[in-house]
C-alpha positions as CSV (number, residue, x, y, z in Angstrom):
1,X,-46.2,96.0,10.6
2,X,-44.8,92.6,9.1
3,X,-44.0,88.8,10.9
4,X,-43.2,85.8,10.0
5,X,-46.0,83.2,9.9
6,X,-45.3,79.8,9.3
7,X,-47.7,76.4,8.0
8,X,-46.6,73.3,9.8
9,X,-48.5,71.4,7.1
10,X,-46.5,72.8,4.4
11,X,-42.7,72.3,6.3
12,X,-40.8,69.6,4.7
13,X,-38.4,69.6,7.6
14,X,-35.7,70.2,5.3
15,X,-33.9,72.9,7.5
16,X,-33.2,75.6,5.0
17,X,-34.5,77.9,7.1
18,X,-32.6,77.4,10.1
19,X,-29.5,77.4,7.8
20,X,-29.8,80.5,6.2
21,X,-30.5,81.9,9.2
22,X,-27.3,81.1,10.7
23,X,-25.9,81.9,7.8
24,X,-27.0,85.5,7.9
25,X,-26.4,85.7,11.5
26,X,-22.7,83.9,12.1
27,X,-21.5,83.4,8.9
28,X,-21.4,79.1,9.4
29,X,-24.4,76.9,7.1
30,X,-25.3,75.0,10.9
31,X,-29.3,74.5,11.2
32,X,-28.7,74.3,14.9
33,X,-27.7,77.9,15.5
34,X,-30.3,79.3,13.5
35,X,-33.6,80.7,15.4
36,X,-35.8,78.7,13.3
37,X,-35.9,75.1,14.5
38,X,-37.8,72.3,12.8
39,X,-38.9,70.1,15.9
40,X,-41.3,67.1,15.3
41,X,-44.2,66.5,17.5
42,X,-44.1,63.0,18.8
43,X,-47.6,62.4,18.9
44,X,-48.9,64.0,16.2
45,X,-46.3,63.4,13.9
46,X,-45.5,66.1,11.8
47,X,-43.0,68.7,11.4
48,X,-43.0,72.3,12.6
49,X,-41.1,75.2,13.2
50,X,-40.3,77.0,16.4
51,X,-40.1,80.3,16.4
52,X,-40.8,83.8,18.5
53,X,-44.6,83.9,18.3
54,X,-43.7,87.7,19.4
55,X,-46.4,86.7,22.5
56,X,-48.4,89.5,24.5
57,X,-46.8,89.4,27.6
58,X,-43.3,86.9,26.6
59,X,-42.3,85.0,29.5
60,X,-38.9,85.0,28.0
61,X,-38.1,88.7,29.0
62,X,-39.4,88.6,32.5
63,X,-37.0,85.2,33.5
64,X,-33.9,87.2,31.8
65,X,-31.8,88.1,34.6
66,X,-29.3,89.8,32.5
67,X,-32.1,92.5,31.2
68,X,-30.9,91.4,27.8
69,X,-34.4,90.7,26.5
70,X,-36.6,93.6,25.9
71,X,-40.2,94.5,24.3
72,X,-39.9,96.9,21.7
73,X,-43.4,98.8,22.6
74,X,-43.7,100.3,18.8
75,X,-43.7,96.6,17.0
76,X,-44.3,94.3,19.8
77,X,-41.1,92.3,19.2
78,X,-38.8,90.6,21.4
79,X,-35.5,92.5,21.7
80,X,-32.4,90.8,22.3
81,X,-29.1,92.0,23.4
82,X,-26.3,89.5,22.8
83,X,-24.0,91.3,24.8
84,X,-25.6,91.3,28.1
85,X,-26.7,87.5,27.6
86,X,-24.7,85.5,30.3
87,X,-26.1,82.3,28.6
88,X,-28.4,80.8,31.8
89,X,-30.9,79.5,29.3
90,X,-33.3,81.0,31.5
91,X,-35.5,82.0,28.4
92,X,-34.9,79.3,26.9
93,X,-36.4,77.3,29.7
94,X,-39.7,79.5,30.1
95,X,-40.4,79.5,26.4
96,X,-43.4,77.7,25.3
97,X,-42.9,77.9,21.7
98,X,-39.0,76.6,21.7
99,X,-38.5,79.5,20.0
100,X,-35.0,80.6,21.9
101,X,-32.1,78.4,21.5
102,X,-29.1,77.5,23.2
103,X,-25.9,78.8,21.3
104,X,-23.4,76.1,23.2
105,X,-20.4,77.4,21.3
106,X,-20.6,80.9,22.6
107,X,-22.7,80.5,25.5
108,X,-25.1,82.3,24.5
109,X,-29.0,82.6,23.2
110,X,-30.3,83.2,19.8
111,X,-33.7,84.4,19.1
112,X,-34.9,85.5,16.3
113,X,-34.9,89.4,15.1
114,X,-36.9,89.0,11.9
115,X,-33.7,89.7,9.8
116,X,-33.9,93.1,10.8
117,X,-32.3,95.1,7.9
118,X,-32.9,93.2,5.2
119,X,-36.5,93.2,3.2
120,X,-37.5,89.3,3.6
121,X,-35.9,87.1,6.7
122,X,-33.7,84.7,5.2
123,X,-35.9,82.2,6.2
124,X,-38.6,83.0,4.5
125,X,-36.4,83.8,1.3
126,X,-34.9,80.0,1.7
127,X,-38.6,78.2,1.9
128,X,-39.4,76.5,-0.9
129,X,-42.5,74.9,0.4
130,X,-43.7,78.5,1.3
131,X,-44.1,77.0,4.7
132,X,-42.8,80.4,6.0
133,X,-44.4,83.9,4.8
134,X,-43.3,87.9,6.1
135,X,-46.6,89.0,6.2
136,X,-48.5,92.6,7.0
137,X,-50.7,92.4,10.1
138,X,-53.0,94.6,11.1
139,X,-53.0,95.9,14.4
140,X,-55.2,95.3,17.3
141,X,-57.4,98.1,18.1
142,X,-54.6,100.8,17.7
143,X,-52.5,99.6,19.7
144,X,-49.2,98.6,18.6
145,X,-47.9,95.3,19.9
């Protein structure tokens, strides 16, 4: 099974990602519709990028009152059907990674589906830092997540 892991202290904040992932996804080069987002902690300083962390139990799908989030129980990813979404933002309110963003201009989320179909994510494919790697995990005890 393969995610996408990313290095805060290797993100330039440059956005490619979050382009190319737009890109890929609605055919327009705008970082803010991509699932990737390069946020800055305040405190801290640095730059890092929010996305689905893919959690154990995600928050996200239980607050979707449009069932349009699912768990796929054979990778452990966050499903998302963009045709049920009615756009309440609910996920994107009970997310504590950030990782599920408003799409204003047609009301709807965006999360991120790894690129499913191609090889590599186009995020991955547009870091130049290597900030953002498509790794193979192991998984946990035999049980798929």
């Amino acid at each position: 099974m393969r995610r996408i892991y990313t290095n805060h202290l290797l993100c330039s904040g440059c956005r490619a990602c979050s382009v190319a992932c737009s890109v890929v996804h609605f055919g327009v080069a705008d970082d803010a519709r991509g699932a990737i987002q390069i946020l800055r902690d305040p405190i801290a300083g640095f730059e890092y990028q929010a996305l689905c962390r893919i959690c154990e139990d995600p928050e996200c799908v239980a607050a979707c009152m449009a069932v349009a989030l699912s768990i796929d129980r054979e990778t452990g990813r966050v499903l998302f059907d963009r045709d049920r979404c009615i756009g309440c933002a609910m996920c994107v309110m009970v997310c504590p990674h950030h990782a599920i963003v408003p799409d204003r201009r047609a009301g709807k989320a965006i999360i991120c589906d790894q690129c499913d179909g191609r090889e590599v994510p186009a995020c991955v494919t547009a870091c130049s830092t290597g900030a953002i790697e498509f790794i193979e995990v192991e998984e946990e005890a035999g049980v798929k997540r």
